[in-house]
C-alpha positions as CSV (number, residue, x, y, z in Angstrom):
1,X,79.9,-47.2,-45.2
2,X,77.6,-48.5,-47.9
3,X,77.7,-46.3,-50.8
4,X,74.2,-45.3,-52.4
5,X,73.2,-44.8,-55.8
6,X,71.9,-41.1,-56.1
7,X,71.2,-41.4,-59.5
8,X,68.0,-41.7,-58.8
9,X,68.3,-42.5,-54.6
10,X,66.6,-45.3,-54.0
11,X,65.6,-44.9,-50.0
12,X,63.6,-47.3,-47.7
13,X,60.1,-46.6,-47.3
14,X,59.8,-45.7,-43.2
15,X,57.2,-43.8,-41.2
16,X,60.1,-41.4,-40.2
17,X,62.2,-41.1,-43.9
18,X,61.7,-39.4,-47.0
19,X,61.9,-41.5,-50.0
20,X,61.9,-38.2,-52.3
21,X,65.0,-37.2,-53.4
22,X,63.6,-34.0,-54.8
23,X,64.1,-31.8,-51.3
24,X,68.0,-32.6,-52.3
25,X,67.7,-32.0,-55.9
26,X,65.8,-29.0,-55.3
27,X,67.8,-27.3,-52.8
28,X,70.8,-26.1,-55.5
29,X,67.8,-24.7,-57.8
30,X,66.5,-21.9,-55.3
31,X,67.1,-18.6,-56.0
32,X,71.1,-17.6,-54.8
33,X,70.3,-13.3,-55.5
34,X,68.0,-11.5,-53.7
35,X,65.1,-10.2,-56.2
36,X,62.9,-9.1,-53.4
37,X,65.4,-6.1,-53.2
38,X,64.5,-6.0,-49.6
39,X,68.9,-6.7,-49.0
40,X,69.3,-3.0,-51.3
41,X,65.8,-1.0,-49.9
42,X,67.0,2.0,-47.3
43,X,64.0,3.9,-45.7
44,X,64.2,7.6,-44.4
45,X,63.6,7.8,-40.8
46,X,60.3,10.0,-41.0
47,X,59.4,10.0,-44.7
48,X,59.4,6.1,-44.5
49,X,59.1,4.9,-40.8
50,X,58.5,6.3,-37.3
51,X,60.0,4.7,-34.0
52,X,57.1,4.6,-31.3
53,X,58.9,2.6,-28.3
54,X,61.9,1.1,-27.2
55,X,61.3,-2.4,-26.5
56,X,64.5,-4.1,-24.9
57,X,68.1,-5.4,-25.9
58,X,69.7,-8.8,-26.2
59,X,73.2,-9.5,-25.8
60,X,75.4,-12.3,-27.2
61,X,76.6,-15.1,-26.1
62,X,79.7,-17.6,-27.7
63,X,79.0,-20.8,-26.7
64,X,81.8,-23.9,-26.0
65,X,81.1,-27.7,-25.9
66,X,84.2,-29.1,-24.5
67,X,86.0,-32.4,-25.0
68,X,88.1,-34.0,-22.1
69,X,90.7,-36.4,-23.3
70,X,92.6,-38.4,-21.1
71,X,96.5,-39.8,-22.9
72,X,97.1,-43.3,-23.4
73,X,100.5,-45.3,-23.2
74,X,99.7,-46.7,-26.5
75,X,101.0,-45.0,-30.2
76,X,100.5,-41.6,-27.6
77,X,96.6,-41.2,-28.6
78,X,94.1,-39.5,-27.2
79,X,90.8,-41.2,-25.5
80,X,88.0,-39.0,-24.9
81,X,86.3,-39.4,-21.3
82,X,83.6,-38.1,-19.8
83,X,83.9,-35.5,-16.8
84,X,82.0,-36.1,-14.1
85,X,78.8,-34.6,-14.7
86,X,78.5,-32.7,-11.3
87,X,81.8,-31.1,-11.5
88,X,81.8,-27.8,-12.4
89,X,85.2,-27.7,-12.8
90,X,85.1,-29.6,-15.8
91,X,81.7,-28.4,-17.7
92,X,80.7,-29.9,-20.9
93,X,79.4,-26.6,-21.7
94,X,80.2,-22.9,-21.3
95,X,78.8,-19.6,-22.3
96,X,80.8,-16.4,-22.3
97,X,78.8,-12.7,-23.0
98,X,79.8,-10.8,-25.9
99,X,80.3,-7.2,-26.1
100,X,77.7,-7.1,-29.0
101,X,73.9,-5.7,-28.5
102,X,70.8,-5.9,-30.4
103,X,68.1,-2.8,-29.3
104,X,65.1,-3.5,-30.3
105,X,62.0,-0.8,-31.1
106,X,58.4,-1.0,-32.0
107,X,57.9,1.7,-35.4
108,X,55.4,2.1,-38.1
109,X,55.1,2.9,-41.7
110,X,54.5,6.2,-42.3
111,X,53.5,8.4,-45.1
112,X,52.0,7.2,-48.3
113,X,53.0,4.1,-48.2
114,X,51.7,4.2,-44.5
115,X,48.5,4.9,-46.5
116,X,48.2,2.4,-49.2
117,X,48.8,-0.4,-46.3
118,X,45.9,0.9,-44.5
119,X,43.5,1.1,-47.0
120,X,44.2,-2.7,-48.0
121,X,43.5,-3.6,-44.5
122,X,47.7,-4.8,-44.2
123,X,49.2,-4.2,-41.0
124,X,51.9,-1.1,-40.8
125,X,53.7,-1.3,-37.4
126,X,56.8,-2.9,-37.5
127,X,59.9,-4.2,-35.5
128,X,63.4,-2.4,-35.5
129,X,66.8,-3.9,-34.4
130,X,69.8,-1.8,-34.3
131,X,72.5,-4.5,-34.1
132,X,76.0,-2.6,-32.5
133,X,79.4,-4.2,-32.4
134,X,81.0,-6.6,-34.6
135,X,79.9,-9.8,-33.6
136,X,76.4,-8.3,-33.9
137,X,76.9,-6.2,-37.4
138,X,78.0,-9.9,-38.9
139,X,75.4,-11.5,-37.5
140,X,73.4,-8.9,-39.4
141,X,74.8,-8.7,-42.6
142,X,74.4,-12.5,-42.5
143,X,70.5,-12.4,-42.0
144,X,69.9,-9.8,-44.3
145,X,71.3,-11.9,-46.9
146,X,69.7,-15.2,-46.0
147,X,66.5,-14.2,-45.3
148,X,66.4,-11.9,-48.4
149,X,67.2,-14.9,-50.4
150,X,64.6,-17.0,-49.2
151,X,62.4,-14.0,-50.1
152,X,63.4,-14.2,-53.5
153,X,61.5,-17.4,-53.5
154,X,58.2,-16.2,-52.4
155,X,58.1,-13.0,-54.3
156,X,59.2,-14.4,-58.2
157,X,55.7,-17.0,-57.3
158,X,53.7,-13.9,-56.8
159,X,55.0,-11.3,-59.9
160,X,56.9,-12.3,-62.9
161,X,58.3,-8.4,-62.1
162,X,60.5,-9.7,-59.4
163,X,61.8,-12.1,-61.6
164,X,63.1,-9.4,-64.3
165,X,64.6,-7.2,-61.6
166,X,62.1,-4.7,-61.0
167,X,62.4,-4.8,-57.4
168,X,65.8,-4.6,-57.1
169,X,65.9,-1.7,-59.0
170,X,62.8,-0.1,-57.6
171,X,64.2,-1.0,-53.9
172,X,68.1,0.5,-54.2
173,X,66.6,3.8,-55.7
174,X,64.2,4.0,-53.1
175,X,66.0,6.2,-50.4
176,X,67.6,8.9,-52.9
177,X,64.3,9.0,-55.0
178,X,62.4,9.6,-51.0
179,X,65.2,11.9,-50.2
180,X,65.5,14.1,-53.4
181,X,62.3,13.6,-55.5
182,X,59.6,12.4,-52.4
183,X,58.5,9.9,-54.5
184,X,58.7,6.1,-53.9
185,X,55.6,5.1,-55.8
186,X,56.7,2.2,-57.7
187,X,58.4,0.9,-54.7
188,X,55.6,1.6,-52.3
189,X,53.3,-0.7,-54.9
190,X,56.2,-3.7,-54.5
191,X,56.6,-3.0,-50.5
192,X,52.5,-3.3,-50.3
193,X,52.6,-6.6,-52.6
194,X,55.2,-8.2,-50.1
195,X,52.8,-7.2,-47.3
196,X,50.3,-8.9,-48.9
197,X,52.6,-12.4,-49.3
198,X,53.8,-12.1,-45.8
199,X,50.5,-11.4,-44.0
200,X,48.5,-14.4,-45.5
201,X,48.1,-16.8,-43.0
202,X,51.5,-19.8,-43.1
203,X,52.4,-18.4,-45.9
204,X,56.0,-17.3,-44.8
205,X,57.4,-19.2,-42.0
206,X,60.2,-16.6,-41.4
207,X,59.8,-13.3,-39.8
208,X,60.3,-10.7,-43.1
209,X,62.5,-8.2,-43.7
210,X,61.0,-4.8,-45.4
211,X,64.8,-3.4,-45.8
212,X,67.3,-1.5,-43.4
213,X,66.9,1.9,-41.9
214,X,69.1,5.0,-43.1
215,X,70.1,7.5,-40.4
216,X,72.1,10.0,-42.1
217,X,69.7,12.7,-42.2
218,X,69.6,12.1,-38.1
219,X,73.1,12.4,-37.8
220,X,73.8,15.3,-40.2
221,X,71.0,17.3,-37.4
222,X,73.7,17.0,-35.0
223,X,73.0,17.6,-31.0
224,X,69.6,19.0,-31.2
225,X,68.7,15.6,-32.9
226,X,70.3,13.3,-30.4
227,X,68.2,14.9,-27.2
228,X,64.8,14.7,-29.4
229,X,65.7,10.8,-29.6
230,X,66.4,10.6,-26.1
231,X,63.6,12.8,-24.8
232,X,61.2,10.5,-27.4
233,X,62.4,7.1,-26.3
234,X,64.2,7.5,-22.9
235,X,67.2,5.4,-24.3
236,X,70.8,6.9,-25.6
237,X,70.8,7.5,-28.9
238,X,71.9,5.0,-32.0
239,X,75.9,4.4,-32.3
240,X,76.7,5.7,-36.1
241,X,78.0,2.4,-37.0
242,X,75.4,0.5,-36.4
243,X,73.3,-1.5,-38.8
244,X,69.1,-1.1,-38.5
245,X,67.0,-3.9,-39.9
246,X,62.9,-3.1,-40.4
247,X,60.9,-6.4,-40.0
248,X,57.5,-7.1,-40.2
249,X,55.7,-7.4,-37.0
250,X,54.5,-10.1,-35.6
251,X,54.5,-9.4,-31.8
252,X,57.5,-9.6,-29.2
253,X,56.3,-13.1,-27.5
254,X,58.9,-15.8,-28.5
255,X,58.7,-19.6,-27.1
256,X,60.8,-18.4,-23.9
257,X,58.2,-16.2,-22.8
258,X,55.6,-19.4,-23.1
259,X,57.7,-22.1,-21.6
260,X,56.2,-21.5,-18.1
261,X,53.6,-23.5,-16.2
262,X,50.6,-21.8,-17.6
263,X,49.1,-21.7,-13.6
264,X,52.1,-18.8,-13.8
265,X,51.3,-17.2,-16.9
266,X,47.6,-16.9,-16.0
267,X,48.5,-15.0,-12.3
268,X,50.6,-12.9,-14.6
269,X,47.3,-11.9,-16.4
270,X,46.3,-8.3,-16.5
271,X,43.9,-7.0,-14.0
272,X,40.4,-6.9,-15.5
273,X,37.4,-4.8,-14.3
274,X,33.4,-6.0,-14.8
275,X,30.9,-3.6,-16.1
276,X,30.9,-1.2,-12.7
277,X,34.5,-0.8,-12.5
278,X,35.1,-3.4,-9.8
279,X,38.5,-6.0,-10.5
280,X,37.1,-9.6,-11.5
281,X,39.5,-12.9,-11.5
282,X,40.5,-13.6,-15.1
283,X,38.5,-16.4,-16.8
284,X,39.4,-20.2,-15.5
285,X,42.6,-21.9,-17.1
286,X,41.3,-23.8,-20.4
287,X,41.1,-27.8,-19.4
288,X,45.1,-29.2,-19.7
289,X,44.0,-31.2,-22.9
290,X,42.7,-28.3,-25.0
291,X,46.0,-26.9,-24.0
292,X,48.1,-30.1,-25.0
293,X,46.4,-29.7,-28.6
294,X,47.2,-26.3,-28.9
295,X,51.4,-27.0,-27.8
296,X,51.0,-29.6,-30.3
297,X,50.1,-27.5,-33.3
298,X,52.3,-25.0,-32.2
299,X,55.1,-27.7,-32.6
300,X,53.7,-29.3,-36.2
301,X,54.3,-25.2,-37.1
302,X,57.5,-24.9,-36.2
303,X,58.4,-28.4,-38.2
304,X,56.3,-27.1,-41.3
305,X,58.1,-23.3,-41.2
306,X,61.6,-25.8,-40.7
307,X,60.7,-27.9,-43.7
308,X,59.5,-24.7,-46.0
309,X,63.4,-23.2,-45.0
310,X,64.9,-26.7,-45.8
311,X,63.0,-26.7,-49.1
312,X,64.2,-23.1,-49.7
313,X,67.6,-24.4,-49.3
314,X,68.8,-23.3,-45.7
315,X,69.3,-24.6,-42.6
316,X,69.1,-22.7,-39.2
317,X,72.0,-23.9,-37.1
318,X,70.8,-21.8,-34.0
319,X,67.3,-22.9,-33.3
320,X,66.1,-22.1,-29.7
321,X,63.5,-20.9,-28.1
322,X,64.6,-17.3,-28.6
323,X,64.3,-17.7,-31.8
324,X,60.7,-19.2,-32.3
325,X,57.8,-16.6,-32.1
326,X,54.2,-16.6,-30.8
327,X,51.9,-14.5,-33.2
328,X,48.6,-14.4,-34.2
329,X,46.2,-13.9,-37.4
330,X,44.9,-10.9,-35.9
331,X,45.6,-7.2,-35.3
332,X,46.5,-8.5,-31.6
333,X,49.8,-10.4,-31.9
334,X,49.4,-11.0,-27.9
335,X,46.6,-13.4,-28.0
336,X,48.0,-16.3,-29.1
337,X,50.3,-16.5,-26.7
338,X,48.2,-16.0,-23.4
339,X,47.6,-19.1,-21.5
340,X,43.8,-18.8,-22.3
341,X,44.5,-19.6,-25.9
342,X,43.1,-23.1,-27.5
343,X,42.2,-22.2,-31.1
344,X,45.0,-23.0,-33.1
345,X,43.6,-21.4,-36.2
346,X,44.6,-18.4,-35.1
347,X,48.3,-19.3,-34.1
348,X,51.3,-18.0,-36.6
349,X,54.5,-19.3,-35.5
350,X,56.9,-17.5,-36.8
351,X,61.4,-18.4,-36.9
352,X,64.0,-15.8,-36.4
353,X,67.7,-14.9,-36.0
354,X,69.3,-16.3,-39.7
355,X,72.5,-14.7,-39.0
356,X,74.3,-18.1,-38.4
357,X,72.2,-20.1,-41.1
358,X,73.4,-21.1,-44.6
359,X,73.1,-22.8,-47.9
360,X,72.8,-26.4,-47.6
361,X,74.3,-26.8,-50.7
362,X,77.7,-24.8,-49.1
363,X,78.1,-27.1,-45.6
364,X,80.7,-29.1,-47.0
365,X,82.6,-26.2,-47.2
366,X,82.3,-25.2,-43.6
367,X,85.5,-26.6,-41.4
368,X,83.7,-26.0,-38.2
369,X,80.8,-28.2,-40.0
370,X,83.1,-30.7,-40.8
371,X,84.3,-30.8,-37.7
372,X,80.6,-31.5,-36.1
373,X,80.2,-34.1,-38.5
374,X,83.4,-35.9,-37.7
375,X,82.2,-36.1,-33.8
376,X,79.8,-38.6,-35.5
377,X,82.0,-40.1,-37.5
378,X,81.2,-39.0,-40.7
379,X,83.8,-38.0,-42.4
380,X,82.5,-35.1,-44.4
381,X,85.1,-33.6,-47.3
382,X,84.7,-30.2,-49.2
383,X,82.9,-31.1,-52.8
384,X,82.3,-34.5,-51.1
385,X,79.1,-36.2,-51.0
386,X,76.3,-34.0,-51.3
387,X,73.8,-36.2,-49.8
388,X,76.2,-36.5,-46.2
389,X,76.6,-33.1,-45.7
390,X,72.7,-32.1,-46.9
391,X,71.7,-35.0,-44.0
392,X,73.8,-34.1,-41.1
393,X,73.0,-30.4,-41.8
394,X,69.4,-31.4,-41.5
395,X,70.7,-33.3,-38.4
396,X,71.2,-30.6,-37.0
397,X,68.0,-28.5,-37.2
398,X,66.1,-31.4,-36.0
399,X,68.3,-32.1,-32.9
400,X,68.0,-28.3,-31.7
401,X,64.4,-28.2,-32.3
402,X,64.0,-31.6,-30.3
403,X,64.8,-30.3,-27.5
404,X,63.0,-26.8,-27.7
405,X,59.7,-29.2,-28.0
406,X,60.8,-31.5,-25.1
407,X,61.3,-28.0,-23.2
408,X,58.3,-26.4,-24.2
409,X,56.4,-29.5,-23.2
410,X,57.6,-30.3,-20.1
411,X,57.5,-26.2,-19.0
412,X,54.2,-25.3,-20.4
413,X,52.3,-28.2,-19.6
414,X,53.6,-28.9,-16.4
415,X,50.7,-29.4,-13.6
416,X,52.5,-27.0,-10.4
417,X,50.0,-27.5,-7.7
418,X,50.7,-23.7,-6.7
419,X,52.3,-20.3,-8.7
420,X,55.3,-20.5,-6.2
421,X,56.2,-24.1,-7.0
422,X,59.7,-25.1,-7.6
423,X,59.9,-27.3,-10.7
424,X,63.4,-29.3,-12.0
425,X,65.3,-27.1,-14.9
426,X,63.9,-27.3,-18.6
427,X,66.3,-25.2,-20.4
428,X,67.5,-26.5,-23.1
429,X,71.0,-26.9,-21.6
430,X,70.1,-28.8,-18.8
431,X,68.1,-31.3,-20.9
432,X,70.7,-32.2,-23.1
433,X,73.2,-32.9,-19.8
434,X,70.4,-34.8,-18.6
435,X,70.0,-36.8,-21.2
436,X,73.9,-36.9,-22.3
437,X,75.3,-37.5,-19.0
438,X,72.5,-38.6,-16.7
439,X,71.2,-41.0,-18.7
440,X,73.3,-41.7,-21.4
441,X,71.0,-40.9,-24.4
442,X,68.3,-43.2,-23.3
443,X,64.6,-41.8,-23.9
444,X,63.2,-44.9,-21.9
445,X,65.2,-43.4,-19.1
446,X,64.5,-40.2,-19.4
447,X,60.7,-41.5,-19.6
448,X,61.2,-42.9,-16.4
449,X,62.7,-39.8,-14.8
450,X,59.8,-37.3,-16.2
451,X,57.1,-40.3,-15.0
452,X,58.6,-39.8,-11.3
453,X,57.1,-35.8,-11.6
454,X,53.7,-35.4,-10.4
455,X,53.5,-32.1,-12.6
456,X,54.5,-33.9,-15.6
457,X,52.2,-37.3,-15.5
458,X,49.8,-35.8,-17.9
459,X,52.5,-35.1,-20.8
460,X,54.1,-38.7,-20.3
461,X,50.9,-40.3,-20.4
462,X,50.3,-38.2,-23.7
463,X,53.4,-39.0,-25.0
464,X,53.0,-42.6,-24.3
465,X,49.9,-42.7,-26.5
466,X,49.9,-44.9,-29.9
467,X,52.8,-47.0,-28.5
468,X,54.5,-44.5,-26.8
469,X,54.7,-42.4,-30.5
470,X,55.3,-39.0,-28.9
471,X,58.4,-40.2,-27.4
472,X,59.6,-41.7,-30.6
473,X,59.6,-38.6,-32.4
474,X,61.5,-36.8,-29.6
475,X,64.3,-39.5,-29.8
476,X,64.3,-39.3,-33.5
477,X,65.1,-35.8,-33.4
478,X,67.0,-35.1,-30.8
479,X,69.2,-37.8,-31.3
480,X,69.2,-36.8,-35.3
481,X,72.9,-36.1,-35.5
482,X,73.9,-39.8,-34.2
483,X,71.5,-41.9,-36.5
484,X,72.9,-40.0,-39.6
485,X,75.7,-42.6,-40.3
486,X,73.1,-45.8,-39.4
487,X,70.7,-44.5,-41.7
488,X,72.5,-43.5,-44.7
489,X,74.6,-47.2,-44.5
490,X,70.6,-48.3,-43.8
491,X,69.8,-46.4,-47.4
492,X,67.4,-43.7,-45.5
493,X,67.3,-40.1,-44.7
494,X,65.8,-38.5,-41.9
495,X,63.9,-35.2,-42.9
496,X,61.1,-32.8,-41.3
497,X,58.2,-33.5,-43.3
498,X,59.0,-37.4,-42.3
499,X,59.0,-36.3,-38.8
500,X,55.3,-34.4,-39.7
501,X,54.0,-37.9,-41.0
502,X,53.5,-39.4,-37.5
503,X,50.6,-39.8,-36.1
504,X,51.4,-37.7,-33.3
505,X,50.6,-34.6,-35.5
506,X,47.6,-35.9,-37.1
507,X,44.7,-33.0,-36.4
């Protein structure tokens, strides 16, 4: 490989790659503490936060790619084949369920703090997850120290306070001074502040974390406690060893939930009633274009929120459409994502789930990183380069998300002449088969394959627009991970915001 100067880096001036080498020199200057002392704040169930509702759960999955080698009579080395791609004896991918659960519960602020939000006009309910089991109390730990970091950022812009410490200490004293003294008021005036930063419109492109919930006081009650919770929420109660984040909330509609045919979504519509009582038929589907506009700033979101974490210093490493979610500016987090909605104004789009993301600055020092890289022959080393690691980790955000957009396209805009249609799989795992196996990594193909689908003629001819530019930045991220070596030999670097620069995103 070509080695590059990084003293200043000197990078080819292309539509699709950043020439500024400040998103790499900027990374190792974030803040690597959390002074939002939302990692150290403990609410009391009651004084702090009520549980309304049980929402749902999630369970975990581990997830296998699998390599089939076949042995050679030469030196004894190994030569990796591909299995047929039918065969499910030999699957390039497998899932097996974890014994880990997330609950999750709708809540609200309560108390004074409860009333300080209101009379500011902030938004008090918010989103619990009681994460149970190992695999699920890492995962935990791990977002409660990423996200909190990248809050560090936003909060030390806002008050020079933050930056001396006086959240931190203000947030670790919070749940003795509630407990003993019933008074949290200099920590109420910091919790109303970040309530403030995170509800201004794009501001933070992460769901936010207020701090975790402490049930001692619940489990010191003993019995009587345990059948209030269960008669209250119609669910067992909470296992003693597990871990409760409080987030902001922003609604419970992630990308999954929108990456239907919207002829679906819209018979899935509530039942309305006119003026006299009577049911009337929802109003008509919005024309597909208005639609395609809206899908489209819902994608140049998720790239900008992407880019603001990148900038922060962090990649994802598990972006899917579970973790991408569908709020709103308003009091009515719903909206935005019902298939009546065309004014992107009022869209948020908000990421999730940091419990496997990390310090770009650290990848190097990840073996099961290195190990990623190597499968595209670069050769990554801990303390190596900087600038190989900080590219291929990149990589890797934009390849996930590249396929959550080439979902979300071919699933919401799809044109299903009838609600009971039978369309072809857009899951993110049968896309990248398809495009792996099928057709060997070829977007023309896979052009050629959607352009066969009645239902889909409208996004192809949408994506072929401007010389077919929609399809280029699909290819460019989803095959992100395999360019890597070609463009740093090339003197280039693939990043988000040079993904944002095409004209497909232009408003």
């Amino acid at each position: 490989m070509v080695p590059i100067d990084t003293d200043p880096l000197d990078y080819d001036d292309d539509d699709f790659f950043d020439d500024d080498a400040a998103l790499f020199a900027s990374v190792s200057n974030r803040q690597q503490k959390d002074l939002s002392g939302c990692s150290l704040r403990q609410f009391n169930l009651g004084y702090d936060v009520i549980i309304s509702n049980y929402v749902g759960s999630l369970g975990f999955e581990e997830i296998t790619d699998w390599e089939y080698y076949q042995p050679s009579l030469v030196n004894n080395e190994k030569r990796i084949v591909e299995p047929p791609p039918m065969d499910p004896s030999q699957p390039k991918r497998t899932r097996e369920k974890s014994g880990s659960i997330v609950r999750i519960f709708r809540g609200e602020l309560s108390g004074r703090l409860a009333s300080m939000a209101r009379s500011q006009g902030l938004d008090t309910r918010v989103m619990l997850k009681e994460f149970t089991g190992e695999d699920a109390k890492t995962l935990a730990l791990a977002e409660i120290e990423n996200v909190c970091k990248m809050q560090s950022n936003r909060v030390v812009e806002k008050d020079d306070a933050a930056r001396n410490g006086a959240w931190e200490e203000s947030a670790k004293m919070r749940y003795v001074e509630g407990r003993v003294n019933g008074n949290t008021k200099v920590d109420d005036g910091h919790l109303i502040q970040w309530l403030q930063i995170l509800q201004e419109k794009h501001n933070v492109p992460f769901i936010g974390i207020y701090g975790q919930l402490n049930l001692v006081e619940f489990f010191e009650e003993g019995g009587n406690s345990k059948n209030e919770w269960y008669k209250a929420l119609s669910v067992k109660p909470p296992d003693p060893t597990s871990i409760w984040i409080v987030y902001e909330y922003v609604g419970l509609t992630s990308l999954s939930r929108y990456a239907v045919p919207a002829l679906k979504r819209w018979f899935s519509l509530p039942p309305q009633k006119n003026f006299w009582g009577q049911p009337t038929a929802p109003p008509a589907l919005p024309q597909w274009n208005e639609r395609a506009r809206y899908v489209k700033a819902m994608m140049r979101q998720c790239l900008e929120g992407l880019s603001q974490i990148h900038e922060n210093g962090y990649t994802h490493r598990s972006i899917g459409r579970n973790s991408i979610y569908i709020s709103s500016v308003g009091q009515d987090k719903q909206e935005a994502s019902s298939p009546l909605a065309t004014v992107s104004q009022r869209l948020r789009m908000k990421i999730s789930d940091f419990g496997f993301s990390g310090r770009i600055v650290d990848a190097s020092g990840d073996e099961e990183f290195r190990k990623r890289a190597k499968a595209f022959d670069l050769d990554i080393q801990p303390g190596g380069s900087m600038l190989e690691s900080k590219s291929f980790a990149i990589a890797e955000d934009l390849h996930a998300l590249g396929f959550v957009f080439i979902g979300l396209l071919l699933s919401s805009l799809a044109e299903i002449p009838r609600q009971e249609y039978s369309m072809p799989p857009t899951d993110e795992d049968a896309l990248q088969r398809l495009m792996a196996d099928i057709f060997d990594k070829d977007m023309d193909e896979f052009r050629d394959y959607c352009e066969a689908e009645d239902i889909w003629s409208s996004v192809v001819s949408m994506l072929d627009e401007n010389d077919s530019e929609g399809w280029r930045v699909l290819e460019q991220m989803c095959f992100a991970r395999e360019n890597v070596v070609d463009n740093l030999a090339s003197g280039q670097i693939l990043t988000v915001d040079g993904v944002l620069s095409s004209p497909f995103f232009q408003k």
